[in-house]
C-alpha positions as CSV (number, residue, x, y, z in Angstrom):
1,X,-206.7,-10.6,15.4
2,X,-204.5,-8.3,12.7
3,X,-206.1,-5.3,14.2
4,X,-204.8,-5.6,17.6
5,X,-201.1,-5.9,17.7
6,X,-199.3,-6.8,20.8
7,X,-198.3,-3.0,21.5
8,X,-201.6,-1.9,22.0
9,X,-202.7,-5.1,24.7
10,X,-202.8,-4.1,27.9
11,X,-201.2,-6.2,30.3
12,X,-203.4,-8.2,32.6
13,X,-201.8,-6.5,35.5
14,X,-202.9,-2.7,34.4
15,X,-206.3,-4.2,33.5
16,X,-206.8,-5.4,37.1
17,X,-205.3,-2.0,38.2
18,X,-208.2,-0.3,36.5
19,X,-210.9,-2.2,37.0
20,X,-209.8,-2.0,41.3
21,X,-209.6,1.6,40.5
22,X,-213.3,2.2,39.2
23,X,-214.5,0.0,41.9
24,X,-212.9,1.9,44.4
25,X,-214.8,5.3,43.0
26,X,-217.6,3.5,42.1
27,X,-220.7,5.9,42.9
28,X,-224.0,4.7,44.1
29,X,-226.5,3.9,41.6
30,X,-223.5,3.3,38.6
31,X,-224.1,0.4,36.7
32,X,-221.4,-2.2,35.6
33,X,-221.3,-0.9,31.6
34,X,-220.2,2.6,33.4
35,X,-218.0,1.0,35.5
36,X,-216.0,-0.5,32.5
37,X,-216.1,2.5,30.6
38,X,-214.3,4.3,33.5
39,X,-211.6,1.2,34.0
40,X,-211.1,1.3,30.3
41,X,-210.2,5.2,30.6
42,X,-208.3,4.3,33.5
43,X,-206.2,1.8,31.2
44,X,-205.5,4.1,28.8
45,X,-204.3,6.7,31.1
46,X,-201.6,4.0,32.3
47,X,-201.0,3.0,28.8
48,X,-200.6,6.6,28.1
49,X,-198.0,6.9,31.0
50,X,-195.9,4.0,30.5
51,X,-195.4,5.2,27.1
52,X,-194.3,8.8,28.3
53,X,-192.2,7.3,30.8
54,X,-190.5,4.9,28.4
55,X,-190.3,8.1,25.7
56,X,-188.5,10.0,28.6
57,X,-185.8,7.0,29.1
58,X,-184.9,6.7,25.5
59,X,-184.1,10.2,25.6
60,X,-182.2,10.2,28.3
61,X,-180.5,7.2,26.8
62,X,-179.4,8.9,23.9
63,X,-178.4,11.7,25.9
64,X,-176.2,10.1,28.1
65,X,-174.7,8.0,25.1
66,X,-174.3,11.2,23.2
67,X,-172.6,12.4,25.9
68,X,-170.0,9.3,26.5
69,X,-169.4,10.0,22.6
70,X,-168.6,13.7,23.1
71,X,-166.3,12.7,26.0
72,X,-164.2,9.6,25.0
73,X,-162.5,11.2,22.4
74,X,-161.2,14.0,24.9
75,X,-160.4,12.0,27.1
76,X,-158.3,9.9,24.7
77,X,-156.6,13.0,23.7
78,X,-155.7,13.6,27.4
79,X,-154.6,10.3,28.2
80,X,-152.1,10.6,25.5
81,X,-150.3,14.1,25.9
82,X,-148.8,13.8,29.3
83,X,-147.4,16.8,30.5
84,X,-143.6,15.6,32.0
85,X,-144.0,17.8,34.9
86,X,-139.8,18.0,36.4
87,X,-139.7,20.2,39.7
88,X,-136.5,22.1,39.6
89,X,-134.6,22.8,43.2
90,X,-132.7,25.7,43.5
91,X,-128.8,25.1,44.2
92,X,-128.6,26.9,47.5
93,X,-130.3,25.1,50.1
94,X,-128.1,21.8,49.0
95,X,-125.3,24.4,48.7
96,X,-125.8,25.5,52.6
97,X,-126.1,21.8,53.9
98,X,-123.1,20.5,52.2
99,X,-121.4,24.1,53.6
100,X,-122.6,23.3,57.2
101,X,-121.6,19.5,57.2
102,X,-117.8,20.4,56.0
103,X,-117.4,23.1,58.4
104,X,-118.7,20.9,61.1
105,X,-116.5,18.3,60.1
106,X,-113.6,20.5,60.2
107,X,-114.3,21.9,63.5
108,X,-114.5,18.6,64.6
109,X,-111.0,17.4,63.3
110,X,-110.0,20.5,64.5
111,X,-111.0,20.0,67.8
């Protein structure tokens, strides 16, 4: 029971996987020990995937959360110079409105 450690079992669901796999190419004539040899290849092809597959996410793990590192300190840095951004008007538009409301306001008294 030391030999086997529980990374190498195959779960029961990828054994029946397998096994309806060879059945399902099962060629005329085969008999059962060829069969099992076949499901057992089979097995370790999905063993052999799920550990690829599960290779690929922890790269991509540390990937993304090397890349959440690289940008939370610029962010930070962004969050805390705020540009005070002022938009200047130029004098003369206000200048010609308060022009045009006393002149009307004369004309009007004047009137």
């Amino acid at each position: 029971m030391a030999k086997h450690s529980k990374r190498h079992q195959i779960s029961k669901t990828a054994q029946d996987v397998a096994m309806r796999i060879a059945r399902g190419t099962q060629q005329p004539g085969q008999t059962k020990e060829q069969t099992k040899l076949i499901a057992q290849g089979i097995q370790k092809g999905i063993e052999q995937y799920k550990n690829q597959q599960n290779a690929r996410a922890r790269e991509l793990d540390k990937k993304l959360k090397k890349a959440n590192q690289q940008t939370t300190p610029s962010d930070a840095r962004e969050n805390e110079v705020q540009e005070n951004v002022t938009y200047k008007q130029h004098w003369l538009p206000w200048g010609l409105l308060i022009l045009t409301w006393l002149a009307l306001t004369a004309y009007w008294f004047m009137n």
